[in-house]
C-alpha positions as CSV (number, residue, x, y, z in Angstrom):
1,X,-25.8,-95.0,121.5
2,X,-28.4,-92.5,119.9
3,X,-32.1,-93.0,119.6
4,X,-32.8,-91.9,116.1
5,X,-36.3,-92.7,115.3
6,X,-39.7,-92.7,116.5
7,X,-40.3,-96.4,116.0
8,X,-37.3,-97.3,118.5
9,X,-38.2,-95.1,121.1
10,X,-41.9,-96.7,121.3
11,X,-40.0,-100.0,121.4
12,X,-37.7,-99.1,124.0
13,X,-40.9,-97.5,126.6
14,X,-43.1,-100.9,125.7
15,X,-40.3,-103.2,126.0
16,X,-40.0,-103.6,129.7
17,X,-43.7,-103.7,130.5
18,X,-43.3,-107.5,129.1
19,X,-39.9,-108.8,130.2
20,X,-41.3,-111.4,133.3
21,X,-45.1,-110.0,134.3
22,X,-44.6,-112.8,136.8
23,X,-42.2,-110.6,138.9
24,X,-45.5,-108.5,139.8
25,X,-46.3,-111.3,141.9
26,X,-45.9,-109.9,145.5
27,X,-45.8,-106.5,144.8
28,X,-47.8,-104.7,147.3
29,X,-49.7,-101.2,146.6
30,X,-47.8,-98.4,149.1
31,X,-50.1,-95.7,150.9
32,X,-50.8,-93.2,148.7
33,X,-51.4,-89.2,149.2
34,X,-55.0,-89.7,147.6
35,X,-56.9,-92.7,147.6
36,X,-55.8,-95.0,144.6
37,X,-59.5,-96.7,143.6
38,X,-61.0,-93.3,143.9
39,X,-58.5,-91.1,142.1
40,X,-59.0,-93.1,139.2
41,X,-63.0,-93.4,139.2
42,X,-62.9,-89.3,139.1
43,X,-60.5,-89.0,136.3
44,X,-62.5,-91.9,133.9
45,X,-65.7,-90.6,133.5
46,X,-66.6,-86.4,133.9
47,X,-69.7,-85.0,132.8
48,X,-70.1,-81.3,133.0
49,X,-72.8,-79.6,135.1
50,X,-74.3,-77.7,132.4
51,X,-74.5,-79.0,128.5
52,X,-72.5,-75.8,126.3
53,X,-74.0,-75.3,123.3
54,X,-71.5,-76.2,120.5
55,X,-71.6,-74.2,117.4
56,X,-71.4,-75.7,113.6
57,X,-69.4,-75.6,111.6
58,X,-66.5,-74.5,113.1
59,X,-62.9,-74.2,112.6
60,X,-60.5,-75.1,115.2
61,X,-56.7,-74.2,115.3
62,X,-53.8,-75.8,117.6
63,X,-50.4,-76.0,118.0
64,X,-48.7,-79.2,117.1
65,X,-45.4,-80.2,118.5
66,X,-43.6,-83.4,117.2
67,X,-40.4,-84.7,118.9
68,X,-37.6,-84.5,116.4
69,X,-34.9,-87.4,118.2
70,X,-32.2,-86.4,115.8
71,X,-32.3,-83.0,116.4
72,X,-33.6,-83.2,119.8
73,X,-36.0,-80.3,119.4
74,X,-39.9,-80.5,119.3
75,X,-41.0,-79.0,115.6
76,X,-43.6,-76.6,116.2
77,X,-46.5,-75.6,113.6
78,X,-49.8,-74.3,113.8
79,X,-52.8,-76.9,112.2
80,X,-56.3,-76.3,111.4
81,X,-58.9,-78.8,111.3
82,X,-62.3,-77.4,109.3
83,X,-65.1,-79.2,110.7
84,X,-68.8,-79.5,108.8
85,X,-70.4,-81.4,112.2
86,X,-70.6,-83.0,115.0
87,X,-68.1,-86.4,114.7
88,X,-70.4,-89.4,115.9
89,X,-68.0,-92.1,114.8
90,X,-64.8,-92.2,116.1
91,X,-61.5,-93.7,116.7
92,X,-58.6,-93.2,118.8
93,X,-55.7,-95.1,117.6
94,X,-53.1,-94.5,120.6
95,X,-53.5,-95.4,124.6
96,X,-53.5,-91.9,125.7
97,X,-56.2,-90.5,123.5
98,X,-58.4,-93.3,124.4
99,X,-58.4,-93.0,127.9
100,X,-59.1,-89.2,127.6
101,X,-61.6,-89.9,125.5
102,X,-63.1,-92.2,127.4
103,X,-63.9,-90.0,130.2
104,X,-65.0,-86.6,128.4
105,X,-66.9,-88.2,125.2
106,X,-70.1,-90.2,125.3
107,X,-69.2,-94.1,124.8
108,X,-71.4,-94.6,122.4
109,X,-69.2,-92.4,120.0
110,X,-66.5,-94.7,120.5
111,X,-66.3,-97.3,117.4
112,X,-63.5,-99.3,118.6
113,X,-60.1,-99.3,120.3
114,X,-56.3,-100.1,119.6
115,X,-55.2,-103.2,121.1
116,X,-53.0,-102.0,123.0
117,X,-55.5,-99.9,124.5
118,X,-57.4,-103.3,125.9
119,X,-53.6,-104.7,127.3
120,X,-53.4,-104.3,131.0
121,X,-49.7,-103.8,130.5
122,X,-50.5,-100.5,128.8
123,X,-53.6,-98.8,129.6
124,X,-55.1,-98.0,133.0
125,X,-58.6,-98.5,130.6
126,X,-57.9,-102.0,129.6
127,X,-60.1,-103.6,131.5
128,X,-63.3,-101.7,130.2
129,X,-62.0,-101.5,126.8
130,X,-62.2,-105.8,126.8
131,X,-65.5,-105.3,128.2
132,X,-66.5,-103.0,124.9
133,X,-65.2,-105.7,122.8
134,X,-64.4,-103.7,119.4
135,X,-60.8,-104.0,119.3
136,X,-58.4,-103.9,116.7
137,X,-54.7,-104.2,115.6
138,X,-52.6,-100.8,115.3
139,X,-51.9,-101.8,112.4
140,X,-54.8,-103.3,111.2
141,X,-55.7,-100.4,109.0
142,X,-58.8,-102.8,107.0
143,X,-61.5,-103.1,110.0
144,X,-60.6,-99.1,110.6
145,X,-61.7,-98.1,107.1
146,X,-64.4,-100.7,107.2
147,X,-66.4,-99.1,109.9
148,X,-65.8,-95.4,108.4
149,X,-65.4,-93.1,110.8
150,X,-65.7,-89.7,110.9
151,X,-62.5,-88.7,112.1
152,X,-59.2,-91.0,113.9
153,X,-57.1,-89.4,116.5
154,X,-53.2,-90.5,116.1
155,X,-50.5,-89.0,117.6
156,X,-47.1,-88.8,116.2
157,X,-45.6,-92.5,117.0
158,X,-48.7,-94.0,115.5
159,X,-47.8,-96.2,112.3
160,X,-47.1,-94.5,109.6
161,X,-48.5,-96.8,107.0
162,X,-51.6,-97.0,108.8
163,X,-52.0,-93.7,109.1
164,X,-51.2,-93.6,105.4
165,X,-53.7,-96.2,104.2
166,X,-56.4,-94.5,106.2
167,X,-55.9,-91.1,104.0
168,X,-55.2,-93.2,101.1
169,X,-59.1,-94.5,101.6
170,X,-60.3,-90.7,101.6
171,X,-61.0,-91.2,106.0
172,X,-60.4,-88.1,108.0
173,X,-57.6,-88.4,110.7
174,X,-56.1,-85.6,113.1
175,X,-52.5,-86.2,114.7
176,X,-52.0,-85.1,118.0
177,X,-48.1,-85.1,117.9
178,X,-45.8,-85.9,120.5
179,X,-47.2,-86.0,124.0
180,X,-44.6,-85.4,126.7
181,X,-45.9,-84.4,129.6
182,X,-48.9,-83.4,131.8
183,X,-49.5,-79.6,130.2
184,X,-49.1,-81.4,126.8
185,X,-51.7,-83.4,128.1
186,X,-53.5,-80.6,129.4
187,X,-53.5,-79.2,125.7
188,X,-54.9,-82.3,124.0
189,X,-57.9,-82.8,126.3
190,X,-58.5,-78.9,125.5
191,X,-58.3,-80.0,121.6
192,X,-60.5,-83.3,121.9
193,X,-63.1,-81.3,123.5
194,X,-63.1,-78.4,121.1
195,X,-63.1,-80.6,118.0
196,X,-65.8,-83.0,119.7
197,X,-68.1,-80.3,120.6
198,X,-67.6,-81.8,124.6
199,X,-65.7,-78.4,125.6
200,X,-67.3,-78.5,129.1
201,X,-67.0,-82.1,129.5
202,X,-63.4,-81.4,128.7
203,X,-63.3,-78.6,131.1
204,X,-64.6,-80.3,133.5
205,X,-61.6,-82.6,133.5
206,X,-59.8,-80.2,133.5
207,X,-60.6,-79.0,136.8
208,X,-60.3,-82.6,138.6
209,X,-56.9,-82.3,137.4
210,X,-56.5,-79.0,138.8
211,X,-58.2,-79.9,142.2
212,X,-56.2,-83.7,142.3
213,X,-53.0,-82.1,141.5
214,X,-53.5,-79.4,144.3
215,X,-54.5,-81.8,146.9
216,X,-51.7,-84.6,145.9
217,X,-49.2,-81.8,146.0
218,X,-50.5,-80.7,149.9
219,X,-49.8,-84.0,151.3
220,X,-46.4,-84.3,150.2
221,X,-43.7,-84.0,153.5
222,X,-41.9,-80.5,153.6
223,X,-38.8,-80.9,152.5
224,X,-35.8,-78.3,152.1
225,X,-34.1,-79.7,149.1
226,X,-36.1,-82.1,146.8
227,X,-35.6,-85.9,145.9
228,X,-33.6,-86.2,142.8
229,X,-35.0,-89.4,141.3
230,X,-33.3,-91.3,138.0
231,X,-35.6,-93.7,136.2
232,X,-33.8,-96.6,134.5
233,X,-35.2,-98.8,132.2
234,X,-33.8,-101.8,129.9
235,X,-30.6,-101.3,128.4
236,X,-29.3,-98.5,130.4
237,X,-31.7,-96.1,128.9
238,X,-32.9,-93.0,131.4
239,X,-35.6,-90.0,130.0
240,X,-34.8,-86.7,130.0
241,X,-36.8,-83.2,129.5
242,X,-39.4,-84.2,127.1
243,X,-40.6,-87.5,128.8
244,X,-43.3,-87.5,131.3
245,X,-41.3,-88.5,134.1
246,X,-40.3,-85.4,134.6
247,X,-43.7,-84.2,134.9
248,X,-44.2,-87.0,137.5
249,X,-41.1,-86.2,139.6
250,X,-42.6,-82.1,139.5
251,X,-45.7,-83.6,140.6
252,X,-44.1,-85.2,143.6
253,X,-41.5,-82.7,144.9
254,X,-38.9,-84.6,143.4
255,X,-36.3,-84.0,140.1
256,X,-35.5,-86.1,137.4
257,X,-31.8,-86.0,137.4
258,X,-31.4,-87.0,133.6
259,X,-33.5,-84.0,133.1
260,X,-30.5,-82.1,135.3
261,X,-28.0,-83.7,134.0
262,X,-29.0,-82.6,130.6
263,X,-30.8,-85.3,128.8
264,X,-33.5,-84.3,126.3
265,X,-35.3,-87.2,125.3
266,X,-33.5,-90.8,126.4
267,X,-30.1,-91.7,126.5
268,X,-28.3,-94.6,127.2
269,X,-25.6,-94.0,129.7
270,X,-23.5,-96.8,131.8
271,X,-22.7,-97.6,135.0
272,X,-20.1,-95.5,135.7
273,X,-22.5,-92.3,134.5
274,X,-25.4,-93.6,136.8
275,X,-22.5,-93.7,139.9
276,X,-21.1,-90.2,139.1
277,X,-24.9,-88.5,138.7
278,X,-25.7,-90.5,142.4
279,X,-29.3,-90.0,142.8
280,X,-30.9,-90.9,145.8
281,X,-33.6,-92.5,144.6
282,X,-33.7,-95.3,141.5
283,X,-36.9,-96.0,139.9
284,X,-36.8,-99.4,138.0
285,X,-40.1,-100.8,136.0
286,X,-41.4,-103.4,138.6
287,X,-41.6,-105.9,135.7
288,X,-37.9,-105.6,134.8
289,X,-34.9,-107.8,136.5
290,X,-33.1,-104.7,137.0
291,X,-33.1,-104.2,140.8
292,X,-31.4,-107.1,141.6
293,X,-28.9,-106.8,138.4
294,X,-28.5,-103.1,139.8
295,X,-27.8,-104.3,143.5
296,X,-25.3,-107.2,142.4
297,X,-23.1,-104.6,140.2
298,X,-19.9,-104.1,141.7
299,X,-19.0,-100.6,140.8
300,X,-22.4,-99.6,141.7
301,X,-22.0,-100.6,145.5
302,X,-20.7,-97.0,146.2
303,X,-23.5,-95.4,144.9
304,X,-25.7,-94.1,147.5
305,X,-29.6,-95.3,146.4
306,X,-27.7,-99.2,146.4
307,X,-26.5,-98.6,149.5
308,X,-29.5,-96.8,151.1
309,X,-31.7,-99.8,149.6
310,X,-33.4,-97.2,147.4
311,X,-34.1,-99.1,144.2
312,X,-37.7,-99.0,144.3
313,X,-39.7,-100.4,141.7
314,X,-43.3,-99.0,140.5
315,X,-45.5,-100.9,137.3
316,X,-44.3,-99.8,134.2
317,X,-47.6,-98.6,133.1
318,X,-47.9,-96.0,135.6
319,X,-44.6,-94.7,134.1
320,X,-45.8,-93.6,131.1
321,X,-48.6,-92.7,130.6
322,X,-49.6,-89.7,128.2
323,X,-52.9,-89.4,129.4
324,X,-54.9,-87.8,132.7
325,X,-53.8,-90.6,134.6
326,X,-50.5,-89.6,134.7
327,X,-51.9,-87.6,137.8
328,X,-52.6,-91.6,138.9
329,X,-49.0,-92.6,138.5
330,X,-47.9,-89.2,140.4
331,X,-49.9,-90.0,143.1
332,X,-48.2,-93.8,143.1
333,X,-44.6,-92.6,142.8
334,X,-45.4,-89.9,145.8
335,X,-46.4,-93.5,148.1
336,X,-43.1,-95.0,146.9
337,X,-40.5,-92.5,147.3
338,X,-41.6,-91.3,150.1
339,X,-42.1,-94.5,152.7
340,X,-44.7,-94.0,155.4
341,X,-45.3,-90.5,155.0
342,X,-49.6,-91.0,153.9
């Protein structure tokens, strides 16, 4: 089976965050290479040193990549976004433009938030985002329009009649296209601080990353040939090149062995592909059923993370996130794989 569009793939990530939240019950935090608490305190709120003076107008021009899942290519185009002024009224319509913005743009900027932005199933932000208390459906296009904002961040799996309502109503949006990994990341919190006119505060963030990533990636144990990790979700389905795991297994030593096996985006593959790839390690959302459906399968006895007891499960939200925490599910994954070792 083939994942054709944009609308199933978004299911397919969310899906497993709800299947039985009860089965987090137990679950215990590993030791982690940095701090857990801490790590994420320094990557939700950075202020640079020295205020840059920001020059209007201005014209700003980046390169968007959407994932084509048919063709299994990222379309490439350069966009340019004209801008009069500073943008005082905003709103960032998907999880991982809200949590960047969070941290690099002053708060009081923020109009309101996607709901799924204020579910703890989702975003690492959730809790504060409740606290704000402007929150709206992501599809709710009505309350958007009402407040009318100077500009709404999407990105490419928004929906598309919201999106299309909100230019239909004559309000500014910019599209951020298909975030896949940590240096996509990397080049949207470069864009939201050049089109914001928070460049240093964006900069700034920038060189936490930098600094985290370095000292995450120093703590890891030495070893001569790396982990090779598969993550399986619902339905058989495992990511591939463009999906952020494989920016998480780089940022723990490890490789994603869909990515090795080939796998650009997310495939579905059965049992008898998941015994002949034979990773060491199997990552299953900690929400899911899947370890113990995974243990109890009798082909998959032979393969060597069942017999090793190396299904290991991690919260589904730290799996996918397209934001700066996606260093805070690296640093997560690093305590799980790799037992004992911080």
């Amino acid at each position: 089976m083939k994942i054709t569009t944009l609308a199933t793939i978004f299911l397919l990530l969310t899906f497993s965050l709800v299947v039985n939240p009860a089965a987090a019950k137990g679950w215990v935090m590993p030791a982690t290479p940095l701090p857990m608490e801490q790590l994420f305190e320094e990557l939700s709120y950075v202020r640079c040193d020295s205020k840059i003076e920001e020059k209007w107008p201005r014209q700003i021009s980046f390169s968007h990549r959407v994932y084509d899942y048919r063709s299994e290519i990222f379309n490439v185009e350069t966009k340019t976004v004209n801008l009069v002024g500073a943008l005082l009224r905003i709103i960032p319509h998907a999880v991982g433009v809200s949590e960047i913005l969070w941290a690099i743009c002053p708060r009081q900027r923020l109009l309101m938030f996607n709901e799924v932005a204020a579910d703890p199933r989702f975003s690492v932000i959730a809790d504060e985002v409740v606290e704000n208390g402007r929150i709206f459906s992501y599809k709710e296009s009505e309350l958007v329009i009402a407040a009318q904002p100077d500009m709404v961040f999407t990105v490419a799996f928004s929906d598309a009649v919201f999106k299309q309502r909100l230019r239909q109503a004559g309000i500014t949006t910019l599209d951020l296209g298909s975030p896949d990994s940590l240096e996509s990341v990397i080049e949207e919190i470069k864009i939201l601080g050049q089109v914001l006119g928070e460049s240093g505060n964006a900069e700034a963030l920038l060189d936490i990353i930098t600094e985290k990533r370095a000292l995450l990636q120093a703590a890891l144990p030495s070893r001569k040939i790396p982990l090779r990790l598969l993550y399986y979700d619902l339905g058989g389905y495992i990511p591939g090149v463009a999906s952020n795991f494989t920016s998480l297994c780089e940022l723990v030593g490890a490789v994603n062995v869909g990515a090795e096996q080939g796998v650009k985006s997310w495939k579905q593959i059965d049992h008898e592909t998941l015994l002949k790839w034979d990773p060491e390690v199997i990552i299953v959302p900690l929400e899911s059923k899947l370890e113990q459906s995974l243990k109890v399968d009798p082909l998959l006895r032979h393969a060597r993370a069942v017999k090793d007891d190396r299904i290991l499960k991690i919260p589904g939200l730290y799996l996918r996130s397209n934001s700066q925490f996606l260093l805070l599910g690296a640093n997560l994954l690093a305590g799980i794989v790799y037992p004992n070792a911080f």
